[in-house]
Structures are given as C-alpha cells and as structure tokens.
N, C-alpha and C positions, 0 to 999 in steps of 0.2 A: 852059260846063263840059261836058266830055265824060265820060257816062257807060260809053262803049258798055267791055263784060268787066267790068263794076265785077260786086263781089258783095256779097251781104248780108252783115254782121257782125250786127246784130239789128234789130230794130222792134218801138216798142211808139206801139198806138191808146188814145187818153185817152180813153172815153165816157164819157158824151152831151157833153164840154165840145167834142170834135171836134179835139183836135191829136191829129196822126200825127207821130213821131219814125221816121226811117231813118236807120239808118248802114250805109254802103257803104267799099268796098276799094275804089278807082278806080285807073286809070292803067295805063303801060309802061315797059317801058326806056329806050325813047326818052324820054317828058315827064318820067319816074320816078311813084313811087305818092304816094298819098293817102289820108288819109281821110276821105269828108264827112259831115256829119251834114245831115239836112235838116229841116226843123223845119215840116210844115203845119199853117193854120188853118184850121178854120170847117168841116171835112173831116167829109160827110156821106155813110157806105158804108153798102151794104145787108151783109144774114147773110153772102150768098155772096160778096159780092166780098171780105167782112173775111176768109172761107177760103180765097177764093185767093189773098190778102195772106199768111194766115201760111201754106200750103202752099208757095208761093215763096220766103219766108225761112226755113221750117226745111228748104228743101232745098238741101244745100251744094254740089250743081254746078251752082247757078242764076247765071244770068250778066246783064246787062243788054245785049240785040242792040243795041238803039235806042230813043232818047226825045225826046220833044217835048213843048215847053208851049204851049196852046193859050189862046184867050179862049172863055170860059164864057158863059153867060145871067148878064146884069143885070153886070157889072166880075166876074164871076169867072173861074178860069183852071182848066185841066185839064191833068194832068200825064200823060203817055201812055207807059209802057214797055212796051217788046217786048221777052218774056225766052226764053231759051232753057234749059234742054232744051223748057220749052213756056210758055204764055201769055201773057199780057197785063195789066198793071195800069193801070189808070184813077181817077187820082186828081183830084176835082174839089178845090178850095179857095182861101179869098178872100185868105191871106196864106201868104208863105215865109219863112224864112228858111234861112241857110245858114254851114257852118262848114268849112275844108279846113284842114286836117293833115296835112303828109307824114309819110310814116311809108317806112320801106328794103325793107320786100317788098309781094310781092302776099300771102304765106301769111300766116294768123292764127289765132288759138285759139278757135273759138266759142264762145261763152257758151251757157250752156243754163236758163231757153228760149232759142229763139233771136227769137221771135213772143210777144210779152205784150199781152194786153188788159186794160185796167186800168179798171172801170167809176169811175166819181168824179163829185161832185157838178156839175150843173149852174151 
C-alpha cells in the first residue's frame, strides 16, 4: 500500500490499552484516492514522540514522504514515516490492521481535533 502524499484526516491514541487509530487521504490521479484507516496494537510511545504524533496530525500540510514496516524485538514490527514539511514517526506495534476507502478527491474537511488522546482502562 503506498502511502507516500497521503495526509492526515485524524488520529486518536487509546492509553495504556496501546491502540493507535490513523486515518489518512492516500492516493493520485493516476491509481485515484483513498481512504485508510489503520488500526495499531500493543503500541507503546513515549510523552515526546505522542507530541510529535499529534504535532504532525494537527498540521494540515503534513504529507507522508515515505514509509516502511520493519520487524521489532521478540515478533514485533515498527512502522517508520518520513513526513514532510518535517519529521518522523516511529511506530512500534505487535498487530495491524487496516481499512481502504475510495473516496473522489484528495481535499477533505477536518475534524477538530484533529489528534485525540483518549486515556481508558487498562
């Protein structure tokens, strides 16, 4: 699945049960668009990297450069984006799931927030 130009629509991190929810605007002319939702488990971020999770998704000319899925310590895997205007996210986690959607453009209405953390029982 090719993320690269995809944009955030929202993201919300579930703690301490450790699912992260993204959904993304993907796609071009050429393949047409999409919408994915990505659904991780077991997803263990520190303070800073949860800020620069939702600094990248409440900023709406964040784009997805490039991404890779990696294998982790012990069967886990790590999710690697390169975003442009700036950084990096680094997502460890033991399960994915996922959801595509076409949808007719790339433009969409953002929700606000756009970054929800949502503490809930263990």
């Amino acid at each position: 699945m090719n993320l690269h130009d995809g944009r955030f629509r929202a993201a919300t991190l579930r703690s301490p049960s450790g699912v992260l929810e993204m959904h993304l605007r993907c796609g071009d002319l050429q393949v047409g668009y999409f919408d994915l939702d990505l659904t991780y488990r077991s997803v263990n971020l520190s303070e800073a990297e949860v800020a620069e999770l939702a600094a990248a998704v409440n900023l709406p000319e964040t784009e997805v450069l490039y991404d890779e899925v990696d294998l982790g310590p012990e069967g886990s895997f790590v999710h690697r984006l390169l975003l442009w205007p700036r950084g990096e996210l680094v997502i460890p986690f033991a399960d994915l799931a996922l959801r595509r959607r076409p949808t007719r453009s790339r433009r969409f209405r953002a929700p606000t927030p756009r970054f929800n953390a949502v503490p809930t029982r263990a």
